[in-house]
N, C-alpha and C positions, 0 to 999 in steps of 0.2 A: 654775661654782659655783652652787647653788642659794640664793635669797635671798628674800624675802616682798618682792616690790614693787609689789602694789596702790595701795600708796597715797603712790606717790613722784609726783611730776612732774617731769619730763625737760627738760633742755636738753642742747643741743651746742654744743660750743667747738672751736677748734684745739687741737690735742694739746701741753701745755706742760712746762718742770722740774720740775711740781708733781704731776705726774700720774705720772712715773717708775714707782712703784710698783705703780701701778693697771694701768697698762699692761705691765708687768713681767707682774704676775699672770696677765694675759689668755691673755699668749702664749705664756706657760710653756704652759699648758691647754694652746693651739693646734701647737706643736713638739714633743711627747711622740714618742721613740724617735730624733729628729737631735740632733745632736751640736754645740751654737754658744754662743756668747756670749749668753744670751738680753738681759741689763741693757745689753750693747752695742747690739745690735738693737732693744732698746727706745731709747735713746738717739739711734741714729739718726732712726727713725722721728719721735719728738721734733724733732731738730733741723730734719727735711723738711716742716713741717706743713701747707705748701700744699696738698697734696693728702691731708685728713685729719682726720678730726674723733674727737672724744672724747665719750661722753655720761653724764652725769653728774646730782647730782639737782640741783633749782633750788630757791632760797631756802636754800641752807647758813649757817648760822650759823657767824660765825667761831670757830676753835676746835674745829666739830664735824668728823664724819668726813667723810671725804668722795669715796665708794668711784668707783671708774670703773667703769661699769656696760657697754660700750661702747668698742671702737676699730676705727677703720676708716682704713685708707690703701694708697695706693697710691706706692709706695718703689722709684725707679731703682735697679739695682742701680750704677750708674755714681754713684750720691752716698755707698757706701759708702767712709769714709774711711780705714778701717782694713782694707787688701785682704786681709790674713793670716784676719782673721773672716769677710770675706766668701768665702773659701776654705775656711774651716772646715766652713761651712755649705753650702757648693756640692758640697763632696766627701762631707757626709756624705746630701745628699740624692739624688745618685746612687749610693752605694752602695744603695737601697732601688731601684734600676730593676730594671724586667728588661732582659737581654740586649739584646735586641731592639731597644729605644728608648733604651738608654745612649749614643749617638753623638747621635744627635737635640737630647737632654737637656743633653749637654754642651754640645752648638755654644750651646742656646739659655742658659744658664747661664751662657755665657764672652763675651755676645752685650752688648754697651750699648746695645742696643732692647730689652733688656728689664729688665722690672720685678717686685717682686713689689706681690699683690694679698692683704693681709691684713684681713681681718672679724672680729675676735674678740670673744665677750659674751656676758651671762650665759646663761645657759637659758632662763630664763624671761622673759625680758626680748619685750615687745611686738612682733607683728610689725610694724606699725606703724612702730617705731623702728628694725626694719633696712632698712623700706621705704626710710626718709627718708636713711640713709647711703647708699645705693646712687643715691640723685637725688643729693647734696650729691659722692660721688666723681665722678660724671658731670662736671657741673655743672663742677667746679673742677679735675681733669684737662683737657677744656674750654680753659678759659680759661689755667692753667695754660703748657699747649704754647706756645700765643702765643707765650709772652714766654721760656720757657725748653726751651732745645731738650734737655734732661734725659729730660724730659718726654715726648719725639717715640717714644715706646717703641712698637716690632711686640708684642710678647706681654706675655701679662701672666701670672706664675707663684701658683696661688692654691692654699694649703693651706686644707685643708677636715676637719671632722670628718667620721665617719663610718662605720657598722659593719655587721654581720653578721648575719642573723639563725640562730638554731641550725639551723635544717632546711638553712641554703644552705650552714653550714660543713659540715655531715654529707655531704652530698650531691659537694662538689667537691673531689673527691681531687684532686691538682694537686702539680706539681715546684715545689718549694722557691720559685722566682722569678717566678712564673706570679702575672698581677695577678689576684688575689681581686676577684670580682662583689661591689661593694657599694652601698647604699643611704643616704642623705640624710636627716636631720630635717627640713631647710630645701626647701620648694620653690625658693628661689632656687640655689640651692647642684646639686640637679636639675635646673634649667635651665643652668647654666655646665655641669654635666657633658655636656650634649649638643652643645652646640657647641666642646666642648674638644680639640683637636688629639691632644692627649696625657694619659695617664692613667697614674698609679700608685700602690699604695696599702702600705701595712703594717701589720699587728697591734701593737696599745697592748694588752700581756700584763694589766696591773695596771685594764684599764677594760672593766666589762662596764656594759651600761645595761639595766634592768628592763624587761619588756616592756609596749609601748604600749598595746596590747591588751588590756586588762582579762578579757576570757574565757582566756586563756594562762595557762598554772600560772608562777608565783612562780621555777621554777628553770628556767626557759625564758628566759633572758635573753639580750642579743643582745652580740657579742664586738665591743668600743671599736677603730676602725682610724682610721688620717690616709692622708689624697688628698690629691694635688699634681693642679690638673686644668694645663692653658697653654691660655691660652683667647685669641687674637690680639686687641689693642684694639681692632678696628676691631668686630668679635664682640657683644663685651663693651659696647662703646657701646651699640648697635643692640638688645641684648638688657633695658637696664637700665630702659625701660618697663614692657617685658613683667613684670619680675622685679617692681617697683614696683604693676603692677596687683593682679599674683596674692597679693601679700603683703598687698596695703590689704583686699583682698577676704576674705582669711582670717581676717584679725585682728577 
């Protein structure tokens, strides 16, 4: 969702009942073409909030709005309580694999090492402020383990946005289940793709995004897709410097 928020100032919290909605919103964005419970998934997510923050403006007046600008966590699939949705969702996102890595996918999907790794928030929102969730998921994954072996997850399942640009869909004639080459807003998001074990992606029909490029004509727009990368925790630690430098650097 695009928003004016220059002149907000930001805080994060743990993800609470109050936010329900806001985080609802996010993820709807982030799951476009799978098939789940999204208010349950929210819900859960809510209920795990150790490992997970919300960000939000600071100084809200009671009363007033008060948008979730921001969510970020990381969710065992083993704390899902309601197994029927968590199979809803496991079976609709291998239907979107190729051949190929369907066996892989499953094992890791039917696996309680693992987790998934959700980021979701607005567009325009500060790099800055995805730097700091990616320290604060560290950080409290981290400490987390300690105490709950939930937590102790080998992979970690992370959908991503992500699309196309016109010349590469022209270019790559390809069978129906063949993963489409695709590219990152996020430098963070291009760094997990690289050290990701597994990759796969689908077409979002109803989302093009304008081209970045200011000299590109107006109907040169680039075609809206979702990535699932599995990127292994231990990966994923070790990278969240690097993802934190590049991000402070840009912003």
């Amino acid at each position: 969702p695009a928003m004016e928020l220059t002149q907000i100032e930001f805080e994060a919290y743990p993800p609470a009942d109050e936010d329900w909605d806001g985080v609802r919103a996010l993820l709807d964005g982030l799951v476009k073409g799978l098939t789940l419970d999204v208010g349950n998934f929210s819900q859960t997510l809510i209920d795990n909030y150790k490992v997970g923050t919300v960000i939000k403006g600071a100084d809200i007046e009671e009363g007033e709005d008060d948008p979730v600008f921001a969510v970020a966590s990381i969710l065992p699939l083993s704390l899902f309580s309601d197994s029927a949705k968590l199979k809803q969702l496991t079976t609709s996102l291998l239907s979107k694999c190729d051949a190929d890595t369907t066996g892989d996918i499953d094992k890791i999907l039917s696996s309680p090492d693992t987790a998934f790794l959700l980021n979701a928030k607005f567009n325009n929102l500060p790099l800055q402020i995805t730097a700091q969730l990616y320290k604060a998921l560290k950080m409290e994954l981290i400490t987390e383990r300690r105490e709950n072996a939930s937590y102790k997850v080998r992979n970690l399942v992370m959908l991503a946005k992500s699309f196309q640009e016109p010349e590469q869909g022209r270019k790559v004639k390809r069978s129906k289940h063949a993963t489409p080459s695709v590219q990152y807003e996020g430098a963070d998001l291009s760094i997990l793709s690289e050290i990701a074990t597994h990759s796969f992606s689908w077409k979002v029909t109803d989302e093009t995004l304008a081209p970045m490029d200011t000299t590109k004509r107006a109907e040169e727009v680039s075609q809206g897709y979702r990535t699932v990368l599995v990127v292994p925790t231990d990966r994923f630690l070790k990278s969240v410097d690097k993802i934190v430098e590049i991000l402070s650097s840009d912003s």
